[in-house]
C-alpha positions as CSV (number, residue, x, y, z in Angstrom):
1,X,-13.4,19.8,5.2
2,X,-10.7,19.1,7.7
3,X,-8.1,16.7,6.4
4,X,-7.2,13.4,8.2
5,X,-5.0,10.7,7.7
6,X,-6.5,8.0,5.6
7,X,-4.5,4.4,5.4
8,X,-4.6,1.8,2.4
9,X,-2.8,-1.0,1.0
10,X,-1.9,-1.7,-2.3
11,X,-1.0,-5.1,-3.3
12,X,1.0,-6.1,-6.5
13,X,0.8,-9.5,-8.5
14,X,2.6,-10.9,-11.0
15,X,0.4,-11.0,-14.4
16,X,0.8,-13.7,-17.2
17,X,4.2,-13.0,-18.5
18,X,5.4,-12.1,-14.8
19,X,5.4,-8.7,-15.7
20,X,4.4,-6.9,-11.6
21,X,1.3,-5.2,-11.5
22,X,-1.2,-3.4,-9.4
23,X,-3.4,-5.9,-7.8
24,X,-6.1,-4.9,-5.2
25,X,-6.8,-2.2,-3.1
26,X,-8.1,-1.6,0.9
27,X,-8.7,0.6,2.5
28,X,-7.4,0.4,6.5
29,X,-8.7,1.8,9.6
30,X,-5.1,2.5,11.0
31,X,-1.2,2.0,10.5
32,X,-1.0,-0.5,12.5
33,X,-3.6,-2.2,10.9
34,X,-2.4,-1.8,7.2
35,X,0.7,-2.7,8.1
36,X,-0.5,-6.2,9.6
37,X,-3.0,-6.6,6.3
38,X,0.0,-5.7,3.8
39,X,2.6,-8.6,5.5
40,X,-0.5,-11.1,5.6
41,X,-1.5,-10.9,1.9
42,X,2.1,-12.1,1.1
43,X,2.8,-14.3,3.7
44,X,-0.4,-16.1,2.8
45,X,0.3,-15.7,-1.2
46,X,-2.6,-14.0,-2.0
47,X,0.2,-11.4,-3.3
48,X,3.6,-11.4,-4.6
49,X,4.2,-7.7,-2.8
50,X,2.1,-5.5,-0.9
51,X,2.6,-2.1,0.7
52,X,0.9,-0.2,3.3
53,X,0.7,3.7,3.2
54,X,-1.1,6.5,4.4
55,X,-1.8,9.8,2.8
56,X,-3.5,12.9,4.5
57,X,-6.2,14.7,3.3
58,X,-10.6,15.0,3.1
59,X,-11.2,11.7,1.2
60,X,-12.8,13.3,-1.6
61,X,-9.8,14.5,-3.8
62,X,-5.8,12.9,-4.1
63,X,-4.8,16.0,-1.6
64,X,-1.9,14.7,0.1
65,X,1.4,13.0,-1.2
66,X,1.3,8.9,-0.5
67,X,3.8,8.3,2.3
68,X,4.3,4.3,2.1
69,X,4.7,2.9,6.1
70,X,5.9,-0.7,4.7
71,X,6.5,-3.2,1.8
72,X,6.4,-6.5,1.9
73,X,7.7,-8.8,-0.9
74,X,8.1,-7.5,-3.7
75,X,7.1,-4.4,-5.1
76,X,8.3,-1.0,-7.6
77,X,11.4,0.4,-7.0
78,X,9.4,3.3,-6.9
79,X,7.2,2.8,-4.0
80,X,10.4,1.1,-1.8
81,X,12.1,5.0,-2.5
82,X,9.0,6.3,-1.1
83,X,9.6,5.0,2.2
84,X,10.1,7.7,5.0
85,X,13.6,6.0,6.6
């Protein structure tokens, strides 16, 4: 199967003893559009951080590296060194 790009965001919460965790998870039919659905969950404060990424590959298997696009609010230090600038 041919690989494609597919586009998610990942938010991150804070749980009971503030510790940041992985909260949910969508899926996104573009960059553009993750982006916009990553900056709303925390600007509405549904989330305390949120980023957008896209990875390529078939969808069936983890096939391609996560490239993260954006992060808003706040988020791993890991995800914020996986930025592509």
């Amino acid at each position: 199967m041919a690989g494609k790009d597919l586009y998610g965001v990942q938010a991150f919460i804070l749980d009971r003893l503030g510790k940041l965790i992985q909260g949910r998870f969508w899926t996104c039919k573009n960059a553009d559009e993750a982006r916009k659905l990553a900056e709303g969950r925390v600007n509405g404060g549904y989330a305390t951080g949120a980023a957008a990424f896209y990875r390529t590959g078939a969808g069936e298997f983890d096939e391609g590296e996560a490239v993260t696009i954006a992060t808003y609010g706040q988020v791993p230090a890991g995800i914020v060194d996986a930025l592509p600038f």
